[in-house]
N, C-alpha and C positions, 0 to 999 in steps of 0.2 A: 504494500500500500504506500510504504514512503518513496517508492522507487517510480511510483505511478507518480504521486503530487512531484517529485522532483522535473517528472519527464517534462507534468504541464507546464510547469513555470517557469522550467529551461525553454521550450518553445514558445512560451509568451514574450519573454525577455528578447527571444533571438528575432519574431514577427518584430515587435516593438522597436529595434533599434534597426531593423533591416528598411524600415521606411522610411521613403524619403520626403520632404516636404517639399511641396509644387507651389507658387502663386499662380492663384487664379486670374484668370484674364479681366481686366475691368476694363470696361467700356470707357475710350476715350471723353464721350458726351453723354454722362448720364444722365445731366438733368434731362436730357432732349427724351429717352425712353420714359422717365416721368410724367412727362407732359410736361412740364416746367414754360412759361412763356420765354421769348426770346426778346420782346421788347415790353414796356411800361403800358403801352398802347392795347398789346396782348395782354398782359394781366388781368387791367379793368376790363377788357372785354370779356372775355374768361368768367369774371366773377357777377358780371352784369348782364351779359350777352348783347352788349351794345344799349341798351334803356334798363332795362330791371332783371334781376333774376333771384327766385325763392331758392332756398337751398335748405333739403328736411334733414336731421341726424339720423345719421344712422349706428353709428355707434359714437360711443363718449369715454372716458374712463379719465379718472381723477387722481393724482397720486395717493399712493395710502391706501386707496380702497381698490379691493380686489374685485377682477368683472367689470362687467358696464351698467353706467348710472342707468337704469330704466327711467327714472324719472327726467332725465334728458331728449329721452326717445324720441319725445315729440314738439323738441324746439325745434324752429326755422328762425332762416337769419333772410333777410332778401337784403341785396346789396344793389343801392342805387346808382344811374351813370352821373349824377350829380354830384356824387360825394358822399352823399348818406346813407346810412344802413336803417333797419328794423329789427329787432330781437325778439322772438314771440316765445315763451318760456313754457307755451302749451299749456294743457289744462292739469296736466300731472308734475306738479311744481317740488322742487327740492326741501324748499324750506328753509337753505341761506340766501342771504343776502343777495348774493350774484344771480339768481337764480328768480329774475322778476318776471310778473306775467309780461309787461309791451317794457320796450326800451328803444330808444332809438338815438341816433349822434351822428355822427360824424366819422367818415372813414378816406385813410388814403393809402398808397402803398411805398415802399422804401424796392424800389427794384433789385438793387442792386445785392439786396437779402433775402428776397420772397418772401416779404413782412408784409400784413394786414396791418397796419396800426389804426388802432378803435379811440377816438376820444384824446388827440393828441395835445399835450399840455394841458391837460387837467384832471380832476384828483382819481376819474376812472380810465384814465389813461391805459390802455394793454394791449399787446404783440402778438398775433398770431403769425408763425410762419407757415408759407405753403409749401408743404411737403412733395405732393403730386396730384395733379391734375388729370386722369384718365377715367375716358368712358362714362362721363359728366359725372362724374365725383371728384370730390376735392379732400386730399389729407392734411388737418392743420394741424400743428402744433405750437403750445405755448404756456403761459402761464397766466395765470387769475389767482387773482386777492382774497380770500376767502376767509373774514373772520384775523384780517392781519398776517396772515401770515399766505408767504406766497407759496402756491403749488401749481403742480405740473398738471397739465393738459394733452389729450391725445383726441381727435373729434376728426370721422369722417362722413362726410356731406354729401348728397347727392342730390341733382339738380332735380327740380317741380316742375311740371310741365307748364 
C-alpha cells in the first residue's frame, strides 16, 4: 500500500513539473470584441440611441452581499440625448437610500474611460464604467454611497424596446 501512494505522488510530482506554461493569445483590440465605442459621438448614441433609450436590469449585485439584488430586478434607467437621465427604482424597492422610486439629473460621459458620470459636482455625484456593450446590453460597473460608506457595483442592462 505504501508502495502504491509512493507511485501516485511520484507521478503527480513528475505530470506537475513536466508542464509547461503557454501565454494565451490576447486580442490586440479588445475593447472592439466588447462592443466598447470608438468615439464620444458612439457612446451617447449607444446609451440613447440617438433621442432616448430605457435600459431594464437584468442582473445587479452589490458588494458584501452574495447573488443578485432581486429587489433591483426591476429598475430602469432611460438615458437622454440631452444630457439627462431617469432612474425608476421599480415597484420592488430596497429600502436604502440609493435605492428611490423616480430620480433623475444629469449625465455625461469621460471617453477617454468608459465612464457614465451621474450628477457631476454634486453631493450624488457617481461613476459608472462601461464594461461592454453587446447585443443591446450594457455591462457597468462602479461604485455607490450606500449609508457612507462606498461599495462596489456590478449591473447589466438591457435595452426596452
Amino acid at each position: 500500500m505504501k508502495h502504491l501512494k509512493f507511485t501516485f505522488l511520484a507521478l503527480c510530482l513528475m505530470f506537475l513539473f513536466s508542464c509547461e506554461l503557454v501565454e494565451l493569445d490576447t486580442p490586440t483590440d479588445f475593447g472592439a470584441q466588447r462592443g466598447l465605442p470608438e468615439t464620444e459621438e458612439a457612446f451617447v448614441a449607444a446609451l440613447t440611441s440617438n433621442n432616448e433609450q430605457k435600459w431594464e436590469t437584468i442582473t445587479f449585485s452589490l458588494e458584501g452581499l452574495n447573488g443578485i439584488q432581486g429587489c433591483r430586478l426591476d429598475d430602469t434607467f432611460t438615458f437622454y440625448a440631452d444630457g439627462t437621465y431617469r432612474y425608476d427604482g421599480g415597484s420592488s424597492l430596497c429600502g436604502d437610500a440609493d435605492d428611490t422610486r423616480i430620480k433623475s439629473g444629469i449625465w455625461e460621459v469621460n471617453f477617454d474611460q468608459f465612464q457614465i458620470i451621474f450628477d457631476k459636482d454634486t453631493s450624488s455625484e457617481s461613476i459608472a464604467t462601461l464594461e461592454a456593450n453587446v447585443e443591446n446590453r450594457i455591462w457597468l460597473t462602479g461604485q455607490v454611497d450606500i449609508f457612507g460608506e462606498m461599495m462596489d457595483i456590478r449591473g447589466v442592462y438591457g435595452m426596452t424596446n
